[in-house]
Each structure stands twice: as C-alpha cells, then as structure tokens.
C-alpha positions, 0 to 999 in steps of 0.5 A: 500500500502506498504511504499517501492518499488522494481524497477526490470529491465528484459530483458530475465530473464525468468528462473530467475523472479519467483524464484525472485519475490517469495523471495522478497516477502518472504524477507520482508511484506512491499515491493512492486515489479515493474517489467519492461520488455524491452518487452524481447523475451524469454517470460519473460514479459508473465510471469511477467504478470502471477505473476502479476495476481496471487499477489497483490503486484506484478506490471508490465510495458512493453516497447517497446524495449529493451532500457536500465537499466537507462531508465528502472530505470528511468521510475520505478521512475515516477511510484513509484513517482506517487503512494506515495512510501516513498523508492524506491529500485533498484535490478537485476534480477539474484540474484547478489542481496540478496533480504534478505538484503531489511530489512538492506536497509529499516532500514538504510533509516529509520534513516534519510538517503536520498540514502543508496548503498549496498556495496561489498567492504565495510572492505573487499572484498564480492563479490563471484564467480566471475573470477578475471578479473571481480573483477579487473576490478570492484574494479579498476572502482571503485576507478576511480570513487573516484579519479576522481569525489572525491566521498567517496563511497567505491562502486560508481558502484553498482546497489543495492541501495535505495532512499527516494521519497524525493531525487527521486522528486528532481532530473529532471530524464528527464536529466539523461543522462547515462544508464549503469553503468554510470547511477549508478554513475551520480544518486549518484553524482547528490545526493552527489553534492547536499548535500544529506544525503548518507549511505552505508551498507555491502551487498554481491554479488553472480554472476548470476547462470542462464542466460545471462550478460548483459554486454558490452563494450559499458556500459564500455566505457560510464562510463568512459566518464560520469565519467569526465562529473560529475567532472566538476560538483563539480565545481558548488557543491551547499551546503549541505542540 
C-alpha cells in the first residue's frame, strides 16, 4: 500500500475523472486515489467504478446524495484513517489542481510538517484564467480570513492541501461543522489553534476547462459566518505542540 492518499470529491465530473485519475497516477508511484461520488447523475460514479476495476490503486465510495465537499472530505478521512495512510491529500476534480505538484506536497510533509496548503498567492499572484471578479473576490476572502481569525496563511481558502494521519486522528471530524469553503478554513484553524506544525508551498491554479462550478452563494455566505465562529476560538488557543 502506498504511504499517501488522494481524497477526490465528484459530483458530475464525468468528462473530467479519467483524464484525472490517469495523471495522478502518472504524477507520482506512491499515491493512492479515493474517489467519492455524491452518487452524481451524469454517470460519473459508473465510471469511477470502471477505473476502479481496471487499477489497483484506484478506490471508490458512493453516497447517497449529493451532500457536500466537507462531508465528502470528511468521510475520505475515516477511510484513509482506517487503512494506515501516513498523508492524506485533498484535490478537485477539474484540474484547478496540478496533480504534478503531489511530489512538492509529499516532500514538504516529509520534513516534519503536520498540514502543508498549496498556495496561489504565495510572492505573487498564480492563479490563471480566471475573470477578475473571481480573483477579487478570492484574494479579498482571503485576507478576511487573516484579519479576522489572525491566521498567517497567505491562502486560508484553498482546497489543495495535505495532512499527516497524525493531525487527521486528532481532530473529532464528527464536529466539523462547515462544508464549503468554510470547511477549508475551520480544518486549518482547528490545526493552527492547536499548535500544529503548518507549511505552505507555491502551487498554481488553472480554472476548470470542462464542466460545471460548483459554486454558490450559499458556500459564500457560510464562510463568512464560520469565519467569526473560529475567532472566538483563539480565545481558548491551547499551546503549541
């Protein structure tokens, strides 16, 4: 068994979790990939199962119901976390992700971290094709985030990212409450609040080419709030490890 899991959520990518699939493992021989379907109506988990059979290192969970990125993140978790997995890695499916960066990831970790964040705004700005008001609103949440939670991180809302099993057995995932972008920011809060060991590397983001934005007004709207919730935490920050 490879050291290192790739959590990908999917909820109709049907043109793009092939393509994907194939250069994730092209990217990297210790690596392991865990898909999890929201049982997605255009066939994307019949397909997941196809490439399942055809690779070893391919895995497949199916849920009901389309439900969530933090949910579907966080039932990855259980699954690394019951299989040994020393890295758990989480990706989109569009390829806004390189998965040619697993290896920066994977190395990083392996100088003693205990969470690693792809940043696209790390001494400049890399994040391509992207229409200005998407970037402006990105970079403007955040540095929202910096100012109101008082983390350091130049990228709080990106998804691409990647925790050791010892930091993912710490956490109670059956408390994390937020599931959208706010996921990604209470996951790194609750590791920052407590002291943990947290990097970041350069990683450039290429907006999706096939399929459809999952994004909403509802996933802006929670993080905003989820962001006040996790202030009146580092009231009670414990030390560091």
């Amino acid at each position: 068994m490879s050291d290192t899991l790739v959590i990908i959520p999917t909820y109709n990518e049907i043109e793009n979790i092939e393509p994907l699939t194939k250069a994730v493992i092209c990217a990297s021989n210790e690596v392991d990939i865990l898909i999890v379907d929201d049982n997605s109506p255009d066939g994307t988990g019949k397909k997941a199962d196809e490439l399942e059979s055809l690779e070893p290192r391919i895995n497949v969970i199916h849920r009901n119901k389309k439900d969530g990125l933090g949910r579907a993140y966080i039932e990855g978790f259980h699954w690394a976390l019951n299989r040994k997995y020393e890295y758990i890695m989480e990706m989109d499916c569009d390829f806004s992700h390189d998965p040619k960066e697993i290896e920066n990831f994977r190395k990083k970790m392996k100088e003693g971290y205990d969470l690693i964040l792809g940043s696209r705004y790390i001494d400049g700005i890399r994040v391509m094709n992207w229409p200005l008001s998407r970037l402006m609103l990105s970079r403007g949440a955040g540095i929202y985030v910096q100012l109101i939670t008082r983390m350091p991180f130049t990228d709080p809302t990106g998804g691409y990212k990647c925790f050791s099993r010892k930091l993912l057995s710490s956490y109670e995932l059956s408390k994390v409450q937020a599931n959208g972008y706010g996921f990604q920011i209470e996951m790194t809060h609750k590791a920052w609040i407590n002291g943990y060991n947290i990097g970041e590397i350069p990683i450039t983001f290429e907006d999706r080419q096939s399929g459809t934005s999952k994004m909403s007004g509802n996933i802006i709207y929670e993080a905003l709030w989820v962001v006040w919730k996790l202030a009146i935490k580092n009231v009670f920050r414990k030390k560091p490890h």
